[in-house]
N, C-alpha and C positions, 0 to 999 in steps of 0.2 A: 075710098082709097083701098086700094087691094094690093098683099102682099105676101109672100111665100107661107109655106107652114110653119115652119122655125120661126120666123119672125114673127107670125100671127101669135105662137105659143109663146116665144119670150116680152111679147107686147100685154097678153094675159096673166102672166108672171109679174110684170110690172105694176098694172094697174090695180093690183092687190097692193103691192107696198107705199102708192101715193094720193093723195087724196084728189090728185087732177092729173090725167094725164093725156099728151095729143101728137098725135102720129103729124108730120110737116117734110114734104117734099120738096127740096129747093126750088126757089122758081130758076137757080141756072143751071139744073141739074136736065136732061135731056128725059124723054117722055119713055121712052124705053130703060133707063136707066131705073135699079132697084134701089137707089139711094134714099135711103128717109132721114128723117132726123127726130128720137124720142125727147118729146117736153115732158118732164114729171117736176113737180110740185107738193112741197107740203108732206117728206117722207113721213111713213106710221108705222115710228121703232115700236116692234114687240116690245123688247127690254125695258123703255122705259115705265116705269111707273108711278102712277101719281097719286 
């Protein structure tokens, strides 16, 4: 899946703060459309500590 630079870089951004994360195109979203959807999972608060 491919998608602009800002996106690619706030997608990068992301997958540092969650332990699973997955880019999803809607299937009724049109083929040319830049529409994603970010799944993340499992965030990893710095602050906490154990």
């Amino acid at each position: 899946m491919t998608c602009g630079s800002s996106a690619a870089e706030f997608y990068e951004f992301i997958r540092k703060k969650f332990i699973k994360t997955k880019l999803l195109k809607p299937k009724s979203s049109r083929k040319s459309s830049s529409e994603l959807y970010c799944i993340c999972m499992g965030y990893l608060n710095p602050e906490k500590s154990e």
